[in-house]
PLY file of the C-alpha trace (Angstrom):
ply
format ascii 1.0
element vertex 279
property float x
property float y
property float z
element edge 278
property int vertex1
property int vertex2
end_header
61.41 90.12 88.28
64.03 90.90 85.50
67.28 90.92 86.77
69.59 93.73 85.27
73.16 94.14 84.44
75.09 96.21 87.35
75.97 98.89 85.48
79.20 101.56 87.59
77.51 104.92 86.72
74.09 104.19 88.46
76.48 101.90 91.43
78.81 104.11 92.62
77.73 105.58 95.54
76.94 109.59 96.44
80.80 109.96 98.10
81.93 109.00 94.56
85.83 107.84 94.19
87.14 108.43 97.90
90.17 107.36 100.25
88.92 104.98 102.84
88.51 106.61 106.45
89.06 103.34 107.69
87.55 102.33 111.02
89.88 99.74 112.23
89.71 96.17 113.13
89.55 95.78 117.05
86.88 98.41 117.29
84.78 98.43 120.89
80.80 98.43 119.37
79.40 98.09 122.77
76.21 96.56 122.50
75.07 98.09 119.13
72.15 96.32 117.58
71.92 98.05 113.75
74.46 99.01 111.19
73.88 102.28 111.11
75.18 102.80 114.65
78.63 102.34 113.40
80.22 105.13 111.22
80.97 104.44 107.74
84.21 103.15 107.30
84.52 103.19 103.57
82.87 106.02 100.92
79.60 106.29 103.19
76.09 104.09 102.66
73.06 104.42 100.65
69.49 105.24 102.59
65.72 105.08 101.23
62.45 104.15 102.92
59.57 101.35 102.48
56.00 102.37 102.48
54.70 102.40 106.82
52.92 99.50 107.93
54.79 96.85 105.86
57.64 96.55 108.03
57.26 93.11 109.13
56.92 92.08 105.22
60.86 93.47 104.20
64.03 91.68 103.64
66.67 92.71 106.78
70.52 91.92 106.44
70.69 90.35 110.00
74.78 90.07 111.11
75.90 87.54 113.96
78.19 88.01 116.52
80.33 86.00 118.10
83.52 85.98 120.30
86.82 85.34 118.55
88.73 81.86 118.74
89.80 79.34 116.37
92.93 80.19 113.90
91.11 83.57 112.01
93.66 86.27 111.65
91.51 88.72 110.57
89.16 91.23 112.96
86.56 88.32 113.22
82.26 89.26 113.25
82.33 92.95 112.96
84.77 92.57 109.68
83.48 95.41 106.73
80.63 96.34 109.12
78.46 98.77 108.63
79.08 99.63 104.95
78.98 95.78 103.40
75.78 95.37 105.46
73.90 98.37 103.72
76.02 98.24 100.24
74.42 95.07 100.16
71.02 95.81 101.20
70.28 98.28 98.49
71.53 96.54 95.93
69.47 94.06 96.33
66.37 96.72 96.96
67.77 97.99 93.68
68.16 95.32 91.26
65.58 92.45 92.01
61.74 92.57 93.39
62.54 92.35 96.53
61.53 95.19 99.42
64.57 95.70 101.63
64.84 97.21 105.13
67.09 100.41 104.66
68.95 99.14 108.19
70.57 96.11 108.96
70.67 94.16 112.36
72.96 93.02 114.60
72.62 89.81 116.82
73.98 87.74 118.65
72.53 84.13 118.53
71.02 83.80 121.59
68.95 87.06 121.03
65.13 86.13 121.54
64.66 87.34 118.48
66.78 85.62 116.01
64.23 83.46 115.04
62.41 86.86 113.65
65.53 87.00 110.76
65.74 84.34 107.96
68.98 85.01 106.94
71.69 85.59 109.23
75.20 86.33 107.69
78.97 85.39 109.64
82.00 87.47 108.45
85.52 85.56 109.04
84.36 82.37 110.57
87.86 81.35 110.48
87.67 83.09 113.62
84.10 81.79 114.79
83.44 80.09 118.33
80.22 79.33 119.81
79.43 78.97 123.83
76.90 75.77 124.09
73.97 78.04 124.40
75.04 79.54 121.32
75.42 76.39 119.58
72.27 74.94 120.88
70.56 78.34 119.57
71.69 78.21 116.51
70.90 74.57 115.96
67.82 75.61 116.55
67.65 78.54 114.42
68.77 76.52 111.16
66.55 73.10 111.14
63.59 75.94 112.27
64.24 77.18 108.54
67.02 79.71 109.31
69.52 80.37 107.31
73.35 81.14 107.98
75.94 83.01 105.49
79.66 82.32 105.67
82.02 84.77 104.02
85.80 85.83 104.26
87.61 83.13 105.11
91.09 82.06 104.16
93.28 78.48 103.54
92.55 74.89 105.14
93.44 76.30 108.62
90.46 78.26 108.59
88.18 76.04 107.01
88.79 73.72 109.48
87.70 75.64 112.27
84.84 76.80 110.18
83.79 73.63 109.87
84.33 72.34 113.27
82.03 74.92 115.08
79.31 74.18 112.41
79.17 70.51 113.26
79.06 71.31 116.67
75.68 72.84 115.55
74.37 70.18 113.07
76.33 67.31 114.10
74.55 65.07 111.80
75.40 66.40 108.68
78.22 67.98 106.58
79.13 70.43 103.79
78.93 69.34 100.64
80.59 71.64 97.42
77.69 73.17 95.37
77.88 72.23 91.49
77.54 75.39 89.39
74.30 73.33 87.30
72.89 74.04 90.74
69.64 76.80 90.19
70.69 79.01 93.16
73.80 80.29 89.87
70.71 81.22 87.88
67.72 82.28 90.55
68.16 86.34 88.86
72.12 86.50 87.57
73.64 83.55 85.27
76.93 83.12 87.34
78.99 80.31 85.46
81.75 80.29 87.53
83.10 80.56 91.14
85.25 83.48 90.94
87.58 85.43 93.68
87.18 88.28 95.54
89.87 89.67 97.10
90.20 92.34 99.81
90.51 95.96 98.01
94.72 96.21 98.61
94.79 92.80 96.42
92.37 93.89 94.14
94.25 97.12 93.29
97.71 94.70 92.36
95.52 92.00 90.77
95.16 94.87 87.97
99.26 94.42 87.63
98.66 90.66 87.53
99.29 90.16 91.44
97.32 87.29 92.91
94.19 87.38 94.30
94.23 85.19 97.09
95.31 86.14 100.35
97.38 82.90 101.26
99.39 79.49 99.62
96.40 77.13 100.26
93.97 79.78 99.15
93.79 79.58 95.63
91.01 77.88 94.59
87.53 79.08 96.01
84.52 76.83 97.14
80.91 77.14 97.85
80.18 74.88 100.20
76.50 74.00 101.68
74.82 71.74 104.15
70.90 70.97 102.91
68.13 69.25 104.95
66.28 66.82 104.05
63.83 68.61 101.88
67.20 69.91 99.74
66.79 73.35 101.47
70.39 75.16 101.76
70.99 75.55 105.48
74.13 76.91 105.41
76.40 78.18 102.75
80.18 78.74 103.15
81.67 80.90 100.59
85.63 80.13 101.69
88.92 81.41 100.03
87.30 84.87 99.20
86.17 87.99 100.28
82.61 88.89 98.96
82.04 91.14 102.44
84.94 94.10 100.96
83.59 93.79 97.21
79.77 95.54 99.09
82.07 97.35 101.25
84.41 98.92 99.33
82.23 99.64 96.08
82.88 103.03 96.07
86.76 103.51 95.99
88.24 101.87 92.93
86.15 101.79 89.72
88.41 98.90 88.60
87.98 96.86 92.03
84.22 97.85 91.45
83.94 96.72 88.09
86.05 93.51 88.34
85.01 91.83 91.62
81.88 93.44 92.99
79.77 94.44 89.95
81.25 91.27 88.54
81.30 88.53 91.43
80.32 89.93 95.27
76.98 91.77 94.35
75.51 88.92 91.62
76.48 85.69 93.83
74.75 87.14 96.69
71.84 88.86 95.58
71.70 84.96 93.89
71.60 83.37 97.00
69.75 85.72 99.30
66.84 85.43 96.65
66.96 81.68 95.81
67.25 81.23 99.64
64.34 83.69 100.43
62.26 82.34 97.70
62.76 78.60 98.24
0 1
1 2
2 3
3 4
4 5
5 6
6 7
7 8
8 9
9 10
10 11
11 12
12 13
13 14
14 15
15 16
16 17
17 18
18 19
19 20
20 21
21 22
22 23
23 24
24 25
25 26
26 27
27 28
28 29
29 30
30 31
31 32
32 33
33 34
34 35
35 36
36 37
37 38
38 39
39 40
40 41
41 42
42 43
43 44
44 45
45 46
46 47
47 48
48 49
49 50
50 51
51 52
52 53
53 54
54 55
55 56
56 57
57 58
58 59
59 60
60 61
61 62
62 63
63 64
64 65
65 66
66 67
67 68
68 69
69 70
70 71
71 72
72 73
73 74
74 75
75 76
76 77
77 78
78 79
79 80
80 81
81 82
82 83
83 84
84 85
85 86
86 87
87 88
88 89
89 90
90 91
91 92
92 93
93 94
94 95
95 96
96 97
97 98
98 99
99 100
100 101
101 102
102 103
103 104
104 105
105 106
106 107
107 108
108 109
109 110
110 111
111 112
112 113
113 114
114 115
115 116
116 117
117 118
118 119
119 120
120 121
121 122
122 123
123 124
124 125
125 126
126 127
127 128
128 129
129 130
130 131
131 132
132 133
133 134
134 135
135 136
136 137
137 138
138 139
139 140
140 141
141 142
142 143
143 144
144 145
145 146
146 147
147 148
148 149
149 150
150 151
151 152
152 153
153 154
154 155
155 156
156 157
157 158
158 159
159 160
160 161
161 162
162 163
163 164
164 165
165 166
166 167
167 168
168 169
169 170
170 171
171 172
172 173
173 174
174 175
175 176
176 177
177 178
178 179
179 180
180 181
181 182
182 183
183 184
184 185
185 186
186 187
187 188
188 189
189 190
190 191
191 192
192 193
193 194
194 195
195 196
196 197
197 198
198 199
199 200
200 201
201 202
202 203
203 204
204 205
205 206
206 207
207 208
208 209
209 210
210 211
211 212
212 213
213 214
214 215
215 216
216 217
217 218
218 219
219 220
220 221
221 222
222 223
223 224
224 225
225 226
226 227
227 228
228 229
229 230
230 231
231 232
232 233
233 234
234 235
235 236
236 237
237 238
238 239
239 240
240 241
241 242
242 243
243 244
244 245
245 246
246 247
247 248
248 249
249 250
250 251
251 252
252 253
253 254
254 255
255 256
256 257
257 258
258 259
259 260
260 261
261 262
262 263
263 264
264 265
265 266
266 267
267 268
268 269
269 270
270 271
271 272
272 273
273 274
274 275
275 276
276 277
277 278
């Protein structure tokens, strides 16, 4: 696989430059189980196909949700759905080896079929609580060789209760920050630093030199993970940005594209899904 610069011609989606039709926070899903079911909220999403018969042997973006609690401000699990979902999943279709299912699912971790998803990804667990079945579940999941995503999620507060719920989970071990020598930075893009997305609104005043961060205690971002024993990442908290909007919100700013997702949001997690998949 030969990994290829993100280039905005060939990334901008079919909509092109377009005002948000935002679908707002606080939405009622019901009991939705794909992306797709939810309307685009942003400049609409990307769709292809993968040969028949070799559906059990694609990549799926797998979502959790989860009720709300802890000290998350934000709209909690169904944050940048369903656009960030599928953004994502073609990209990664697009620029790396890797077959990707057109779709992306949505689950809740006590779902007999979790276990049938590698990689399941949490937006805004600032917010996150889990019922003991859930935790139990997801214990399970993760030292069965599942993996968990953590992204969007603001100041010391919100770590805090981040990291709470996930030691309810795997109570015997912790997060530990990720040193950029580490080969998950190089697994397709070099990424030599751990750089800041911010939602879209930032974005758009970080090109007047306005601040990227969305709080005080939010400056400085971390990429946090919890390994097992074999040195496997379990878990990986991305905390004090927003890598969910930069997929999401591709299409409506070619400077918020170019700076923070061509830049930061689509490399770093195209890196990890791939190291992750592939490890």
């Amino acid at each position: 696989m030969k990994p290829r610069r993100l280039l905005l011609p060939a990334l901008l989606l079919a909509a092109g430059l377009a005002s948000a039709q935002r679908w707002g926070r606080g939405r009622d899903f019901g009991d939705i189980r794909t992306a797709r079911e939810v309307p685009s909220g942003s400049t609409g999403t990307p769709a292809w196909e993968y040969a028949e018969g070799f559906k059990t042997d694609v990549f799926t973006f797998a979502r959790i949700r989860y009720e709300r609690g802890g000290y998350g401000r934000g709209g909690g699990w169904a944050t940048d759905l369903p656009d960030s979902d599928l953004n994502l999943s073609w990209r990664l279709q697009q620029m790396t080896s890797m077959k990707v299912d057109p779709d992306a699912r949505i689950i809740r971790p006590t779902d007999p079929e979790l276990s049938d998803y590698p990689f399941v990804y949490i937006a805004e667990p600032g917010a996150l609580s889990f019922t003991d079945e859930e935790v139990i579940a997801m214990r399970k999941y993760l030292e069965n060789g599942g993996f968990l995503l953590l992204d969007d999620f603001w100041g010391e507060d919100e770590w805090a209760n981040c990291e709470e719920v996930i030691k309810q989970v795997l109570p015997n071990r912790s997060f530990g920050e990720i040193p950029l020598t580490h080969p998950l930075y190089r697994s397709v893009f070099t990424i030599k630093e751990k750089a800041q997305v911010p939602n879209i609104n930032l974005g758009a005043e970080s090109e007047f030199g306005g601040p990227t961060y969305e709080r005080q205690d939010a400056e400085e971002v971390h990429h946090r993970a919890i390994f097992d024993d074999k040195g496997r990442p379990m878990v990986i908290a991305l905390h004090n940005t927003d890598n969910g909007d930069g997929w999401e919100r591709e299409g409506e700013s070619a400077f918020y594209f170019k700076q923070f997702s061509e830049r930061t949001a689509y490399p770093l997690a195209i890196n990890i899904i791939f190291y992750v998949m592939t490890h």
